[in-house]
C-alpha positions as a Markdown table, in Angstrom:
| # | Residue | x | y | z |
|---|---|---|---|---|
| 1 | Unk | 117.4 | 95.2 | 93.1 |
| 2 | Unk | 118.1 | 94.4 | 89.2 |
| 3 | Unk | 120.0 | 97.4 | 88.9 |
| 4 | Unk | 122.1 | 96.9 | 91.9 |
| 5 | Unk | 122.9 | 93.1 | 91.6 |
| 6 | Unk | 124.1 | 94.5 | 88.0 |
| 7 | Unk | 126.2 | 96.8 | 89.2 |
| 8 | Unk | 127.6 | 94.6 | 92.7 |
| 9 | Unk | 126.8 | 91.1 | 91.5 |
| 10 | Unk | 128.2 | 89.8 | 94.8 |
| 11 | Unk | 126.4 | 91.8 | 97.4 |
| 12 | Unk | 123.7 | 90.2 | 99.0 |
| 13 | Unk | 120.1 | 91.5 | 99.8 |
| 14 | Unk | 121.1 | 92.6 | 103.5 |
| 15 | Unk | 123.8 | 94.8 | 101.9 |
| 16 | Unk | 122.1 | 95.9 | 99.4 |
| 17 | Unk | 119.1 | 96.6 | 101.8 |
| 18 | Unk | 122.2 | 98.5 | 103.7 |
| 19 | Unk | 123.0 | 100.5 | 101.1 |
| 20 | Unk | 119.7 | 101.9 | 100.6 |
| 21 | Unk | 119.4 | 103.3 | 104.0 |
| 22 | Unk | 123.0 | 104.7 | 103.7 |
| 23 | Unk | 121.6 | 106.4 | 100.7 |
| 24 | Unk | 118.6 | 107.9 | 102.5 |
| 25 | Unk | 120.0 | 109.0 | 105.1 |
| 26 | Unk | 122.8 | 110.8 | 102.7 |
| 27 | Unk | 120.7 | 112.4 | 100.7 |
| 28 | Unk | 117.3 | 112.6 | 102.5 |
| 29 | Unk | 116.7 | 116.3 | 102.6 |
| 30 | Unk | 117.6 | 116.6 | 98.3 |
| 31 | Unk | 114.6 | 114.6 | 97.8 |
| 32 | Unk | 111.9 | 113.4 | 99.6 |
| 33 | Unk | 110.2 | 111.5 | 96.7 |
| 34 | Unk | 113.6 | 109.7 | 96.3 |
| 35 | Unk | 113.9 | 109.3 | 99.8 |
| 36 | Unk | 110.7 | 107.7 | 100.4 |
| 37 | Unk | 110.9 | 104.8 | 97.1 |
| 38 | Unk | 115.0 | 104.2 | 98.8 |
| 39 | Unk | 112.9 | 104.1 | 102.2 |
| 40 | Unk | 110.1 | 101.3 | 100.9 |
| 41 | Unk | 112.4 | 99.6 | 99.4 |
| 42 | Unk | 115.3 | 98.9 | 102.0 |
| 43 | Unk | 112.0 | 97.6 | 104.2 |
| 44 | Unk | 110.7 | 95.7 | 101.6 |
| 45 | Unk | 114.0 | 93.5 | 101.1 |
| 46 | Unk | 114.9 | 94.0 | 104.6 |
| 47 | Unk | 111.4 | 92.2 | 105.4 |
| 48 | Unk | 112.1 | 89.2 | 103.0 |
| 49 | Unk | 114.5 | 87.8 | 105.1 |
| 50 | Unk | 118.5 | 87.4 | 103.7 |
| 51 | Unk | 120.4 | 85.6 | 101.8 |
């Protein structure tokens, strides 16, 4: 989340949680360690509730 707040310091959690999935479902069959880390945490912040 650190990273991408750097990065987009105006996007909230839901689109950052957005993002993630996006990035998943991109790039799932590259890397299925990657995928499943971008997977946990899209639910994760998804879970928290928004902004």
């Amino acid at each position: 989340m650190k990273a991408a707040r750097k990065e987009h310091p105006k996007a909230s959690k839901k689109d950052i949680a957005r993002a993630a999935f996006f990035s998943i479902i991109a790039h799932a069959d590259e890397d299925l360690g990657k995928s499943k880390n971008l997977q946990a945490f899209a639910l994760a912040e998804r879970t928290q509730g928004s902004e």
